[in-house]
Structures are given as C-alpha cells and as structure tokens.
C-alpha positions in Angstrom: 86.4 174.4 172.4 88.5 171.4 172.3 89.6 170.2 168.9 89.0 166.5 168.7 91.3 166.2 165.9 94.4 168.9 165.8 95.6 168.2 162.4 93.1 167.2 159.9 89.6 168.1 160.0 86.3 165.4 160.3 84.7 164.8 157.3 82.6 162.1 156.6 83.2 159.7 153.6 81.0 161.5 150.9 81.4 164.6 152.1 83.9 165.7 149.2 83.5 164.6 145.8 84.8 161.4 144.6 89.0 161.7 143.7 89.1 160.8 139.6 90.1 157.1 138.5 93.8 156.4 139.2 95.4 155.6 135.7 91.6 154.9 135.0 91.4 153.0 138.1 89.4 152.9 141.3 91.4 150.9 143.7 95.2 152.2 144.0 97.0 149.0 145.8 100.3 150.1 147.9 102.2 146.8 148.4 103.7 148.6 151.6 106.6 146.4 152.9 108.5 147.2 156.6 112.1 146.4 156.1 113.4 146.6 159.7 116.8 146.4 161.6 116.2 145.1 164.9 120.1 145.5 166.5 121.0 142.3 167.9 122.8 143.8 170.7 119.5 145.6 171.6 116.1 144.0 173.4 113.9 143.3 170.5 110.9 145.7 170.0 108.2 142.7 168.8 108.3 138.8 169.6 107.2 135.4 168.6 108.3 133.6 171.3 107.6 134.6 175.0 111.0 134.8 176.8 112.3 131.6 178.6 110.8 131.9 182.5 110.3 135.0 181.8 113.1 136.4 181.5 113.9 139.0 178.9 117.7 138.1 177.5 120.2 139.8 175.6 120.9 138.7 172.7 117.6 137.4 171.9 118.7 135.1 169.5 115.1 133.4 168.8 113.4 137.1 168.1 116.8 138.3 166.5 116.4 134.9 163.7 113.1 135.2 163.6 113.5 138.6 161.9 116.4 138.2 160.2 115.2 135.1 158.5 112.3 137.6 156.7 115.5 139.6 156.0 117.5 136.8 154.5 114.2 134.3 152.8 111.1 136.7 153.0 112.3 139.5 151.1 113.7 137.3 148.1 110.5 135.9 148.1 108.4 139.0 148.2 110.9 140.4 145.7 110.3 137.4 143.2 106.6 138.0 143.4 106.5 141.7 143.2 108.7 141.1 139.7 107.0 138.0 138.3 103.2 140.4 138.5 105.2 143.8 137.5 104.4 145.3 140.4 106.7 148.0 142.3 106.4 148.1 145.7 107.0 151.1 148.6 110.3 149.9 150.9 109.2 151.4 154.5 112.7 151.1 155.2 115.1 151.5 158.1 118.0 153.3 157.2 120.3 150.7 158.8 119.3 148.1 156.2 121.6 150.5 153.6 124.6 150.1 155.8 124.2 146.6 157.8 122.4 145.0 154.6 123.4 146.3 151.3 122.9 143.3 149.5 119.0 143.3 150.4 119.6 147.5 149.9 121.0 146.9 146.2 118.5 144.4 145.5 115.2 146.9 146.2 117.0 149.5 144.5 117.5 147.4 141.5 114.0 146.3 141.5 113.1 150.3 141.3 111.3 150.1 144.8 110.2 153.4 146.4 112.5 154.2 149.1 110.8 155.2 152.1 111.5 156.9 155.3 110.6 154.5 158.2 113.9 155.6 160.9 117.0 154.8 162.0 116.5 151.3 163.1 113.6 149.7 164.8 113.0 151.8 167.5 109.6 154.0 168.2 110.4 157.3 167.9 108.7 158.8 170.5 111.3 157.2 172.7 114.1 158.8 170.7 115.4 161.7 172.6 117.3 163.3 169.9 114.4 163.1 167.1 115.5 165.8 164.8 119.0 163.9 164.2 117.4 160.6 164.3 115.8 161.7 161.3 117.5 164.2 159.8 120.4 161.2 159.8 118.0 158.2 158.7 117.1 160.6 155.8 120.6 161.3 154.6 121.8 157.8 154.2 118.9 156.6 152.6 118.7 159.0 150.3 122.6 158.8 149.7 122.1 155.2 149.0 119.1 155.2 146.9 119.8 158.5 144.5 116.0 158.9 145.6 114.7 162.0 147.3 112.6 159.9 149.9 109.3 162.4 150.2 107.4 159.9 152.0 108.1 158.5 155.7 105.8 155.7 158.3 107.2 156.2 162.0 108.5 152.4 163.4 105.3 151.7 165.0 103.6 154.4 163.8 105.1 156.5 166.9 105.4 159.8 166.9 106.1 162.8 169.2 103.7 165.9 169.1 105.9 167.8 166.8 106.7 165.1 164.3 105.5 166.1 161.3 106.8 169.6 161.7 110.2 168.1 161.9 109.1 165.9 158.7 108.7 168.4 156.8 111.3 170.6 157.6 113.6 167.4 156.0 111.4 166.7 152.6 109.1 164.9 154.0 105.9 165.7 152.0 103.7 162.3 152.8 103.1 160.9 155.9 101.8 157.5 156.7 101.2 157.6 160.4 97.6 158.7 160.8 95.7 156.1 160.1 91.5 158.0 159.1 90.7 157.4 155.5 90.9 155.3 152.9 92.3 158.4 150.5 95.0 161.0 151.1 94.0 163.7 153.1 95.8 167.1 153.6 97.2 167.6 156.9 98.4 170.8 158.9 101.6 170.9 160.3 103.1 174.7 161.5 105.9 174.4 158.7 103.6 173.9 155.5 101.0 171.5 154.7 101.4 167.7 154.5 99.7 164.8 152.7 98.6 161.9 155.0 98.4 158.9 153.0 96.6 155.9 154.0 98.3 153.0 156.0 96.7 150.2 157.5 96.1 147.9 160.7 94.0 145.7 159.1 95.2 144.7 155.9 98.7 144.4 157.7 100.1 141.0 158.6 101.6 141.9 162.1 98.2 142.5 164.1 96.8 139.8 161.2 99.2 137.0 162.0 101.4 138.1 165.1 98.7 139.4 167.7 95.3 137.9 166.7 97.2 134.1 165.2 94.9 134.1 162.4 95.4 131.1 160.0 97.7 131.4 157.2 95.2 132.6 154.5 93.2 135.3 157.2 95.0 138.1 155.1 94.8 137.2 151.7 90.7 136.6 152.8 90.9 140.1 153.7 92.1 141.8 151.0 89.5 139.6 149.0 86.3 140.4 150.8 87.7 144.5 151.0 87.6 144.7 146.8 84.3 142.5 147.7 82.8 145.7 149.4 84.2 148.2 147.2 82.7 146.0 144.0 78.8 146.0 145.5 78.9 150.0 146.1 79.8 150.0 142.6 83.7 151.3 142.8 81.9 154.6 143.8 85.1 156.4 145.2 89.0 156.2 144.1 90.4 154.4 147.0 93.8 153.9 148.1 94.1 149.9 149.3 97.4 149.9 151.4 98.7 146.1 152.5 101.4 146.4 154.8 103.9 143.9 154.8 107.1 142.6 157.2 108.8 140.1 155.3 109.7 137.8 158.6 105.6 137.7 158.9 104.2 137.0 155.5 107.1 135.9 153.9 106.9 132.1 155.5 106.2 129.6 152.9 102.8 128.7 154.8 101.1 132.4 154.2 103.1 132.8 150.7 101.0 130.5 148.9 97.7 131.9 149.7 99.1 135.8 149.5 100.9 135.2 146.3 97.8 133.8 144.7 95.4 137.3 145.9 98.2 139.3 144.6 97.8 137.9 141.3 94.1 138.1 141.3 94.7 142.0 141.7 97.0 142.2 138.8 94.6 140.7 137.1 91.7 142.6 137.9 90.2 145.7 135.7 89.5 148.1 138.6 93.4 147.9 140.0 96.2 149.7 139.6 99.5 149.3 141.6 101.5 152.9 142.9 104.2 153.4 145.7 103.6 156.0 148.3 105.3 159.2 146.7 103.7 157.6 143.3 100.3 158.3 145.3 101.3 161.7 147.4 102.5 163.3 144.2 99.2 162.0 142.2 97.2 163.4 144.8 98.5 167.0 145.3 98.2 167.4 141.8 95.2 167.0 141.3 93.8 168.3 144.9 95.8 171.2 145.7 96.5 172.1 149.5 93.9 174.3 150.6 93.9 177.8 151.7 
C-alpha cells in the first residue's frame, strides 16, 4: 500500500499527550528571520516589480535593491527590536552573508542569534546539482564564522531533493524546518538516524503575507493576534510552537514595522509566552520526547 506520507507518520492533533509547558509556557514563539544573498550577477529568485516589457534583465537592479535594502535598513531594525524586548531570534541564514556581509554577520552574532543552516546563497536546492557540497560547504563557513555548531537547517524555499535529509544529517543537521504538518516538533525518519521536524510556517510568514496575497501593512501582526486568540479559547490546552518567519527586505519597511513591533511587544508581555531559537526548541524537544524505537 502506498504510504501517503514517507517520513513521518499521520496523527491527529490529540492523538499524543499534550508536550509539558515550555519554561512553564504554552506558546514557544520562534522569531524565524531569512537572511538571504541573492547574487547580483544572477536572475533574482523572488520579485517586487514585474520586469520592464517583460523582459527578464541582468543585473536586476530594482529586485537586487529591493533586497539588499532589508539587508542594509531591515535587519538593523529587526535587530533593535529583537534587543529592546530581550528576545533572541533564529538567523535562517545563507552562508554567503558570513563572507559578502560580515558586518550584518558580526552584528547577529553579537546579538547571540541562533545560526541556522538555510544554503549557500539564494538558490532552491533542488536545482543544485552538487547538493552534498552545497551543503556540506554552506555548513562549514557558517559554522567557522559563528563558533556555533549549526544543528538546525530551512531549505531556500523550502526545496528539497528526495534524499535531503539523509544528506542533513549526515552533516549535523539534527532539526529540520522544511516540512511544514504540525504546530509541535515531530520526529522524522530519514535512512541515516532520526531527525526532528520543527515547525515553520506559510502563514505567519510575511513573504506569502505581503509579497503574494498584498495584504495591508498590519495583515500579519492581525495574524499573529487572532492565532494566540484561538489558542487562549481552547484554554492553552497543548504546548505549541508559534514560528513567524521573517525576510527583513519584507517586514522590515517602516510601514509594517510599526504595527509588527507593537504585536511583538504584546507577546513579551504576555504570561503564556516564551521566546526560543530553533536548536533552543529541537534540543528541548528530544529531551524530553526521545526518538522512538
């Protein structure tokens, strides 16, 4: 019979017993942000503006800016807000920022952000003919930067080939962000060892939010709102994991700041929240809930 899911099996929510309070907490909030290098010598893999008569250029200096200025304005402002609330945040980074932008490197390091593993550059790997390099290589230098062992890894685009997380794992990679079917850690098979999955997120996550559905500027900040809505009326039942994924070129524009900055601090305010970084979560997890078999 044909296995609907190859990796993890179905279970309904309920089906297990609740996961205990976080750091006696219910709600564990990832502040997940995608720190990309899009090479500007390279046809850009997202855009904001349609290409002029159609017509797909290189250099694509509008696309290129438009991401580079998230690089250069939104990070310093996510930066400023993550340190004003105390909060340290997971850096789903591109090992090229280590190299082409150290200074933005040096700063999350200094700010004791979780380095992790998110490729090369901006490219889906599943295109990447030489995967095993790709990442062995995006692994080393951004563990070589960061003095960080880097356990935890999201695909650019979530892509994947169908032997990804074996080759993962094979270089340290212990949590995986990619599959996208709960809103707590799950263990995963792969053929070299079990893996955690740890929940990621298209909803809470201002690309589809802002860049493919053009919701106003406070859609995800109204989100994140009405999701602890939900989770207060069943009572804060389960430990869930709350991810918000974040691309500094995307929420980091001063119209979506204001509103965003404002839910952010109604989190760190509120009695049911705690704030942990991916391998903070992965390594909580497998403690407590042991791989099976």
């Amino acid at each position: 019979m044909t296995v609907p899911n190859p990796r993890i099996p179905f279970r309904l929510e309920g089906d297990e017993a609740p996961l205990p309070p976080f750091r006696g907490k219910r709600v564990i909030v990832n502040v997940a942000v995608n720190v990309e290098y899009w090479p500007f010598d390279q046809p850009m893999p997202r855009a904001i503006l349609p290409p002029p008569h159609g017509i797909r250029a290189v250099p694509d200096v509008p696309n290129f800016t438009w991401v580079e200025y998230g690089l250069r304005v939104g990070m310093k402002r996510l930066l400023d807000l993550c340190a004003g609330l105390g909060i340290r945040a997971s850096n789903l980074s591109n090992a090229q920022i280590c190299t082409h932008y150290p200074r933005l490197a040096e700063a999350m390091l200094k700010a004791d952000w979780d380095f992790v593993g998110h490729g090369l550059y901006q490219k889906a790997l599943a295109t990447v003919e030489e995967d095993e390099a790709w990442v062995r290589d995006s692994l080393s230098i951004m563990r070589g930067f960061s003095g960080q062992p880097v356990r935890a890894w999201l695909g650019p685009g979530l892509s994947e080939k169908a032997d990804t997380p074996e080759v993962l794992k094979r270089h340290g990679i212990e949590y995986l962000h990619d599959w996208l079917l709960d809103d707590e850690p799950v263990w995963m098979t792969t053929a070299a060892g079990p893996m955690v999955s740890l929940p990621y997120t298209v909803e809470l996550n201002d690309v589809p939010v802002y860049v493919v559905a053009n919701h106003d500027s406070a859609a995800l900040a109204d989100r994140i709102r009405d999701s602890l809505a939900f989770y207060a009326r069943t009572g804060f039942d389960r430990t869930r994991v709350m991810t918000i994924a974040l691309h500094p070129h995307v929420i980091g524009v001063a119209h979506r700041m204001e509103s965003f900055a404002a839910v952010m601090a109604d989190l760190a305010r509120h009695e049911e929240v705690a704030f942990a970084t991916s391998s903070e979560i992965g390594a909580w997890f497998a403690g407590i809930r042991p791989a099976p078999g």
